[in-house]
Short mmCIF file of the C-alpha atoms (twelve columns), coordinates in Angstrom:
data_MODEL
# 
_entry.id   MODEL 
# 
loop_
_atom_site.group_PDB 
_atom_site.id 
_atom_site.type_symbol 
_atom_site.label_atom_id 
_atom_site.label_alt_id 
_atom_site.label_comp_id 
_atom_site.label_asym_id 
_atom_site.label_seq_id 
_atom_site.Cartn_x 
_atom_site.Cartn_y 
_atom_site.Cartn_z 
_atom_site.pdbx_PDB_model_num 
ATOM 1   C CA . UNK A 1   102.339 102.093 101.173 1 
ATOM 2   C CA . UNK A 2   104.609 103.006 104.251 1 
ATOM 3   C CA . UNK A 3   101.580 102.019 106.508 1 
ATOM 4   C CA . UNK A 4   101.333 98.744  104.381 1 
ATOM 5   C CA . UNK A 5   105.243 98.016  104.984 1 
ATOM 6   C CA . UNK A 6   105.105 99.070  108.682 1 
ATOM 7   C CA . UNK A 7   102.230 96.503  108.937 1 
ATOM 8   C CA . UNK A 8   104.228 93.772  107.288 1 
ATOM 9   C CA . UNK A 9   106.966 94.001  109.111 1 
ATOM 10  C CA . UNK A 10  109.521 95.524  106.592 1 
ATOM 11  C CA . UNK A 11  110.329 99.023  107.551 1 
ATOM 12  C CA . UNK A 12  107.979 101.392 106.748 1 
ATOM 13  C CA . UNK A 13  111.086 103.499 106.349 1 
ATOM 14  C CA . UNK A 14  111.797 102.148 103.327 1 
ATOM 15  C CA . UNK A 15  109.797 104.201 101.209 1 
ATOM 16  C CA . UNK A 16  109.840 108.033 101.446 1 
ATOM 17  C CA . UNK A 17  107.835 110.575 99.341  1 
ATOM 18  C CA . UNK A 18  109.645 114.031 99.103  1 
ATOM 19  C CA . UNK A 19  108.339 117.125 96.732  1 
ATOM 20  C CA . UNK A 20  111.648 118.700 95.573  1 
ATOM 21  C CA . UNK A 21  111.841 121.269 92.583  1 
ATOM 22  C CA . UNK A 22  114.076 120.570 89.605  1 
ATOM 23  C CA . UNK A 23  116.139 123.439 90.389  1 
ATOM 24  C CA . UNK A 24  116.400 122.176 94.494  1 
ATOM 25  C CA . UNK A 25  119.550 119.228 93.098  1 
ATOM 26  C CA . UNK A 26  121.188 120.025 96.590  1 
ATOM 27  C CA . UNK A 27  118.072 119.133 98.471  1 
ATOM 28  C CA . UNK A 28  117.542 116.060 96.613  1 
ATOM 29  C CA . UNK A 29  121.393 114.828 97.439  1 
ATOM 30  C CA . UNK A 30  120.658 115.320 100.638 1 
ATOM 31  C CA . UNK A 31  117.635 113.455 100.886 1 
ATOM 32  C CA . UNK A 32  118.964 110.584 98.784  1 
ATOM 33  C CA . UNK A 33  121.912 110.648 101.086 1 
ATOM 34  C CA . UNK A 34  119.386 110.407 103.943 1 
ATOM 35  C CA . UNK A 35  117.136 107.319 102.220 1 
ATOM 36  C CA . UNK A 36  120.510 105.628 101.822 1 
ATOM 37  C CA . UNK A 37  121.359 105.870 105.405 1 
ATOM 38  C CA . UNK A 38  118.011 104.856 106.563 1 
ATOM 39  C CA . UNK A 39  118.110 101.914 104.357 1 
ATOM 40  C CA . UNK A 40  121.712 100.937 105.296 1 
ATOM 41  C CA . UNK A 41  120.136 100.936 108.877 1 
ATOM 42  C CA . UNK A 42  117.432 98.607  108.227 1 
ATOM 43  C CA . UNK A 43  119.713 96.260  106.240 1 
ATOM 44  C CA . UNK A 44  118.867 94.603  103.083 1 
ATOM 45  C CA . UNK A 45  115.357 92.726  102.617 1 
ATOM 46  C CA . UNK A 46  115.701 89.289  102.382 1 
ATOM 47  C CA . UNK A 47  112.627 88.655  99.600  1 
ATOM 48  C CA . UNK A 48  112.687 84.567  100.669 1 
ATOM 49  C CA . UNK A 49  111.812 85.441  104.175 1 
ATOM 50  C CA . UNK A 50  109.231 87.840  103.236 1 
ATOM 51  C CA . UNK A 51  107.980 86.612  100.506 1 
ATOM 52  C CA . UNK A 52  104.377 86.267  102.021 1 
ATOM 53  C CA . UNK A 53  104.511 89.750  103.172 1 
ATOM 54  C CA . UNK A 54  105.425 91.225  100.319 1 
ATOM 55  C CA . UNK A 55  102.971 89.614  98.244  1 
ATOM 56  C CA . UNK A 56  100.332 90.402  100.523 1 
ATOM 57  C CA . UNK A 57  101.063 94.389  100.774 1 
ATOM 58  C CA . UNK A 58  101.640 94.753  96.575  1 
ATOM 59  C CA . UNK A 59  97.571  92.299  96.273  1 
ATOM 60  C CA . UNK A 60  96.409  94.658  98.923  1 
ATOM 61  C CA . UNK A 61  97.464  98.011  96.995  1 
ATOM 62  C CA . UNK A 62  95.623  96.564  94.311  1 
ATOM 63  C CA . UNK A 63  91.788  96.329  95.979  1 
ATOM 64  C CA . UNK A 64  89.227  98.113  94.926  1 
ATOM 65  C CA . UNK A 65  88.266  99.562  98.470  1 
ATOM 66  C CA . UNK A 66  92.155  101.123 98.673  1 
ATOM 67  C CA . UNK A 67  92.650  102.495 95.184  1 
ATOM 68  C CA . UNK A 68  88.884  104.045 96.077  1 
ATOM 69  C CA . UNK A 69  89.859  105.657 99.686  1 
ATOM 70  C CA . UNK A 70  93.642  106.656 98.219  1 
ATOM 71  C CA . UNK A 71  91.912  108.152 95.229  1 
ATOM 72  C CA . UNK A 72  88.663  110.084 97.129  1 
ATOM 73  C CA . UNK A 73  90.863  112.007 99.745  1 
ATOM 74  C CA . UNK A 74  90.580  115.076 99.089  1 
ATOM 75  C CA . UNK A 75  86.719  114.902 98.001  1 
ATOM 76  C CA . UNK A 76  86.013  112.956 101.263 1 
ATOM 77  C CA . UNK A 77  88.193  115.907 103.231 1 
ATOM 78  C CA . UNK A 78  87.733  118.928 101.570 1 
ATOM 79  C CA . UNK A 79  84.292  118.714 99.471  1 
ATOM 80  C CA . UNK A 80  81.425  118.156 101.270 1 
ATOM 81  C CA . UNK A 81  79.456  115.096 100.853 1 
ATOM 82  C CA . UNK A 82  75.548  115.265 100.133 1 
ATOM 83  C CA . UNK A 83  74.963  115.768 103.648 1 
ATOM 84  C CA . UNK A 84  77.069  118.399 103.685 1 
ATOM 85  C CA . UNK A 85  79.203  116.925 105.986 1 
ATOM 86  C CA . UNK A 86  83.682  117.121 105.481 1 
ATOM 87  C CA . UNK A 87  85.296  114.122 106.745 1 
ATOM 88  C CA . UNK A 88  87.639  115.107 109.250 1 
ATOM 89  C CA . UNK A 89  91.985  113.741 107.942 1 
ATOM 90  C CA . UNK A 90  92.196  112.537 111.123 1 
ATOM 91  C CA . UNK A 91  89.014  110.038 110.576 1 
ATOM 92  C CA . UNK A 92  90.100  109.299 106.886 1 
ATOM 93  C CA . UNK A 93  93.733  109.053 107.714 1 
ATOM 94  C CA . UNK A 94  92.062  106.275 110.186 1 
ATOM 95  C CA . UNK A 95  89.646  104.566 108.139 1 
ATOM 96  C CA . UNK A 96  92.559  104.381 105.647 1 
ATOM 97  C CA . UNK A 97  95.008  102.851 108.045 1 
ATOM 98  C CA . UNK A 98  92.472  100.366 108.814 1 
ATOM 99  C CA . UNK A 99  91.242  99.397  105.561 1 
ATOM 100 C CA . UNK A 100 94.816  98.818  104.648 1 
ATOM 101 C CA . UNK A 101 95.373  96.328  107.491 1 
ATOM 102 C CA . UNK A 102 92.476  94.532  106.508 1 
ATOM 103 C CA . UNK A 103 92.823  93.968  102.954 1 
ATOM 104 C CA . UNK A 104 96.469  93.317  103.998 1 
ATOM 105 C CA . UNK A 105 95.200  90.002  106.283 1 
ATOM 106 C CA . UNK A 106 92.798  88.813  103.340 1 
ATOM 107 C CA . UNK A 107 95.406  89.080  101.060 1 
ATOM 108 C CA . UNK A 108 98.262  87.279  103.128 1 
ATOM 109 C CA . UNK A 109 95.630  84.336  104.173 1 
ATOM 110 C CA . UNK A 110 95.216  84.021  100.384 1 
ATOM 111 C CA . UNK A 111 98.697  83.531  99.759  1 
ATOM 112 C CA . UNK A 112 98.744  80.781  102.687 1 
ATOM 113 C CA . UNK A 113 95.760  79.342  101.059 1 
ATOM 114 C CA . UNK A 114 97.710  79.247  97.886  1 
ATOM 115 C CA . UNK A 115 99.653  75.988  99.461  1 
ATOM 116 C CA . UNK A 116 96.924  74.225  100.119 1 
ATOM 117 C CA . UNK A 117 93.480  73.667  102.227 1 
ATOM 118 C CA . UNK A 118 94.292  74.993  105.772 1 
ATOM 119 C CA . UNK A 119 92.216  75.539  109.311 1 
ATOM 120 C CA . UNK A 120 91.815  78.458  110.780 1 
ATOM 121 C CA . UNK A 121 94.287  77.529  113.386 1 
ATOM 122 C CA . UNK A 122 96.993  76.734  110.969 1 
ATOM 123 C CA . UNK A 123 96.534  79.836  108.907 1 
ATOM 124 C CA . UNK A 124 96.735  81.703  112.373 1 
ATOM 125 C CA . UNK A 125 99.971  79.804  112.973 1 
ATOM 126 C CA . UNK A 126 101.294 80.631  109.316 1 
ATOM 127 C CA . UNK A 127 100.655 84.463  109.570 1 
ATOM 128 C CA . UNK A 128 101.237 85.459  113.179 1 
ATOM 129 C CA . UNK A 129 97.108  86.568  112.837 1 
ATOM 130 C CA . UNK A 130 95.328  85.804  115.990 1 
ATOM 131 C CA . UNK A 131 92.632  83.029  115.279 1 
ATOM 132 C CA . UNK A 132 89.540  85.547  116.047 1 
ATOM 133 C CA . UNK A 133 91.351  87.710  113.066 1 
ATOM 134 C CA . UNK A 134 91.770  84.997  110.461 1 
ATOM 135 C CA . UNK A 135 88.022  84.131  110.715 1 
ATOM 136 C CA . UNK A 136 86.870  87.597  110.656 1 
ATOM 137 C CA . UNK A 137 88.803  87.991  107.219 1 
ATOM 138 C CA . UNK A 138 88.248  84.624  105.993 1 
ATOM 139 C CA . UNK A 139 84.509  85.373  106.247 1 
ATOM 140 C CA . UNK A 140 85.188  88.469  103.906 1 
ATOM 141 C CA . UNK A 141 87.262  85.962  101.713 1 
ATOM 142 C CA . UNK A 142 84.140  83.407  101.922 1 
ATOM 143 C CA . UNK A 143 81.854  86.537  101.172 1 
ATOM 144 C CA . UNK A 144 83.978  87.668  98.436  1 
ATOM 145 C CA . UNK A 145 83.996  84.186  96.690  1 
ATOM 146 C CA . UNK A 146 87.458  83.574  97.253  1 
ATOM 147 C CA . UNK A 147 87.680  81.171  99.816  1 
ATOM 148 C CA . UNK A 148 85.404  77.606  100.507 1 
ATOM 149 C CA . UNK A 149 84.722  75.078  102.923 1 
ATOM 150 C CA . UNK A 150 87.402  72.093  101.371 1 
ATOM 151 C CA . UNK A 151 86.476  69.487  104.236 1 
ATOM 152 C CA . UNK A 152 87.314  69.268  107.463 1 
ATOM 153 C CA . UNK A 153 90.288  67.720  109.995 1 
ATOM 154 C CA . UNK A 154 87.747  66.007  112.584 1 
ATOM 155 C CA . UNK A 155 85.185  68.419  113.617 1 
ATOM 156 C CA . UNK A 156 87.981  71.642  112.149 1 
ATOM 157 C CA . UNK A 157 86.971  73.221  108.989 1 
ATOM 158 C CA . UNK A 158 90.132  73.082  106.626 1 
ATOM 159 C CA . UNK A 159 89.504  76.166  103.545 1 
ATOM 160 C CA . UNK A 160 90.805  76.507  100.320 1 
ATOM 161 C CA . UNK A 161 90.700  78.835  97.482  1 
ATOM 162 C CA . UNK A 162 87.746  78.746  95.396  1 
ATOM 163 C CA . UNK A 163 89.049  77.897  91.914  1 
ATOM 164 C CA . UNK A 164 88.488  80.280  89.082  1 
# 
């Protein structure tokens, strides 16, 4: 999740996970205290202005491939596979970070999509992707029966969302 909001540009500051013990109420003040300041810093999150964003990071917690990866990290990093082979955290912290990123772009060029048939140019334009990006993950979104051909703006190929 914090890699997900660093990605999106909201602060991946603004969520912290901290282990504290029932009977540890002074260390939870304090870290409270500390979220609070942290959050004060960033300033408040205008949802209108981010609304793409934040659809796009809650769609991509929700893939398969990221629920999978979250789920398996301890069997991928402590158990050995059938090769007998551990996964090393560095490598799944990786693979993790980039999975996230990527189901992050398919998920934000569906939202774009949502308004409409777009090139790849224009969803570039709408998402800050670079164009090379946007048709890497629009062929996953093709592949994944999600997005179509709708027609085209000369010789451009405009997409849509496939309907359901």
């Amino acid at each position: 999740m914090r890699h997900l909001l660093g990605v999106a540009g909201l602060g991946q500051d603004r969520v912290q996970v901290r282990w504290v013990s029932s009977a540890e109420g002074q260390l939870f003040a304090e870290y409270a205290s500390e979220l609070t300041e942290v959050i004060r810093e960033l300033g408040p999150l205008d949802r209108q202005r981010f609304q793409i964003p934040l659809a796009s990071a809650e769609k991509s917690l929700q893939t398969m491939q990221l629920r999978w990866l979250m789920n398996m990290e301890r069997q991928l990093t402590e158990q050995e596979n059938v090769f007998h082979e551990k996964l090393d955290v560095q490598a799944y912290e990786a693979t993790l970070r980039r999975a996230a990123e990527e189901e992050y772009q398919k998920a934000m060029l569906a939202e774009v999509l949502k308004g409409g048939p777009k090139t790849v140019r224009q969803m570039a334009e709408e998402t800050g992707l670079p164009v090379y990006t946007v048709s890497l993950r629009l062929n996953d979104l093709e592949r994944y029966g999600v997005a179509e051909v709708s027609g085209h703006e000369g010789t451009t190929f405009k997409f849509k969302l496939q309907a359901a």
